[in-house]
N, C-alpha and C positions, 0 to 999 in steps of 0.2 A: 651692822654698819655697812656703808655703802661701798665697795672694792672696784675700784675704776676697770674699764676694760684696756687690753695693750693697743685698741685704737685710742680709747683716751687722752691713756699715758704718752703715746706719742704724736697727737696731736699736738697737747700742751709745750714739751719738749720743742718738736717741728718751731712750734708760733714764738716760745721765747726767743730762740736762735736765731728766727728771721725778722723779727721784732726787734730784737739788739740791734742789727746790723741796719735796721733804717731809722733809730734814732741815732746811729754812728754816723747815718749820713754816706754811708759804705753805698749802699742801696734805695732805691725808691720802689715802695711797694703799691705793685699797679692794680691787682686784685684779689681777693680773697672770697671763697665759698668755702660755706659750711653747710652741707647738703646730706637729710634724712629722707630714704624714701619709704613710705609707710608700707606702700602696698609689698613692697621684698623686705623692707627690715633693712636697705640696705645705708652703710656710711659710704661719706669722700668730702674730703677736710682739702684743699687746696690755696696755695699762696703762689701768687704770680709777682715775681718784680724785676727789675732793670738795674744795672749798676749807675749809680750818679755821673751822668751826661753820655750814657751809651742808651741802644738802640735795640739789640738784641733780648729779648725776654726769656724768663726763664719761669717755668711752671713746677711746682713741686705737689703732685697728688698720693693722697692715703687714700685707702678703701678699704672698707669692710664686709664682707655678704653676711647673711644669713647664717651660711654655716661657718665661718671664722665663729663670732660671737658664739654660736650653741657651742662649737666647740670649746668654747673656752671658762663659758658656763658649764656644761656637763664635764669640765673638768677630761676633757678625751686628748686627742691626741692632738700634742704640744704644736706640730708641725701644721697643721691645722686653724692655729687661732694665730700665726700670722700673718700680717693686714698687707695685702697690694701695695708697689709703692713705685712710682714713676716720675720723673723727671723730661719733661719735653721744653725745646730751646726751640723760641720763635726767632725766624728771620727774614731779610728779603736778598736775594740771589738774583744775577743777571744771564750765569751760563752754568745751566744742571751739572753737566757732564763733569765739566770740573770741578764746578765749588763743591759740589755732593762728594766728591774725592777727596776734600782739601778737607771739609765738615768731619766725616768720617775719621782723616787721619787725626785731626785736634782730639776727638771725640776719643780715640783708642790714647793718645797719647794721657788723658786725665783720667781715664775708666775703666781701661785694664785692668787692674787690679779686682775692680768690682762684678767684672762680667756682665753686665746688661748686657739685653740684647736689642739692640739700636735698629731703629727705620727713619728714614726720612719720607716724605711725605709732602710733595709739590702744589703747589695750585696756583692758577693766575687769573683775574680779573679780567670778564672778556673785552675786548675793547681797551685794553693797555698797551699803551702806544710806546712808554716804558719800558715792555720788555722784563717786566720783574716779575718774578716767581716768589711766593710766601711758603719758604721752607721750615716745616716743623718738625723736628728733630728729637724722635722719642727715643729715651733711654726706660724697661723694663727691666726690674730688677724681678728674676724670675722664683725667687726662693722666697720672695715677701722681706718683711720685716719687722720684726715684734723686740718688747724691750730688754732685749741684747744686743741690739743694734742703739741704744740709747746712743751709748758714747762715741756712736760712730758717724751721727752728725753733724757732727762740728767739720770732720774729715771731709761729708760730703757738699756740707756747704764752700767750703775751700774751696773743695774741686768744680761746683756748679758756677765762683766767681772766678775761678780760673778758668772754666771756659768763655763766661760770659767775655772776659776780657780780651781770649782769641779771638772770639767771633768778630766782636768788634772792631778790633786791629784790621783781621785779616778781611772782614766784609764791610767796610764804611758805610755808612749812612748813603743811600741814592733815593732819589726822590720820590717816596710812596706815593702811588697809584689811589686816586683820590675814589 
């Protein structure tokens, strides 16, 4: 019989969770990849969505290599077959110096507990007369995740709408850069 792998298992988990929460209408879900690469073996299962009438998105990525999988087929070391897992928050930003400050602290205030380790990541569109920077705001979580963490995403979906919800408050909507 067929034994799912812990990217499987938490892919499916991942999708029902985020899945609820946009027939709740809680959330609008803006994209979804489900991506096998043949020539590495490798997985990455990702759902991108926005809270209903905000602006800020939120990316939640699984991954699997190569060796996750063998290891978890050859039954080897447990520590090994769990899967990458990251969360990155899109936004747009009009003063680095600060909002990267203010980002940051929101960001520690939900995440702490969890230890990622956070980058932000600038960019702007030449010829933006705007003034806006597209900041994305990646959380790594550095220990993976395999399923012992099942029951631990409902927690992190919480805290991915609680920040959604800072961002938004604290960053409103200014007129993207066409």
């Amino acid at each position: 019989m067929f034994d799912p792998t812990v990217f499987e298992n938490l892919k499916v988990v991942l999708e029902g969770a985020v899945y609820e929460l946009d027939l709740s209408e809680v959330i609008a879900i803006t994209n979804r990849t489900n991506i096998i690469d043949l020539a590495k073996m490798n997985r990455a299962y990702g759902l991108s969505f926005v809270r209903e009438n905000g602006t800020a998105e939120a990316s939640l990525l699984i991954e699997a290599s190569t060796q996750t999988l063998s290891a978890e087929i050859l039954e080897e070391d447990s520590k090994n077959a769990a899967c990458d897992f990251s969360i990155t928050f899109h936004l747009h930003i009009q003063h680095p110096k600060n909002d990267c400050e203010a980002i940051l602290f929101l960001i520690n205030k939900y995440w702490r507990p969890y230890r990622p380790a956070v980058t932000q990541n600038l960019s702007q569109t030449y010829g933006d007369d705007q003034h806006l920077f597209k900041n994305d705001v990646t959380l790594l979580f550095k220990e993976g995740i395999d399923e012992s963490n099942i029951d631990d995403i409902q927690m992190l979906l919480t805290a991915v709408l609680a920040t959604l919800d800072g961002l938004d408050h604290n960053f409103p909507p200014k007129k993207q850069p066409k």
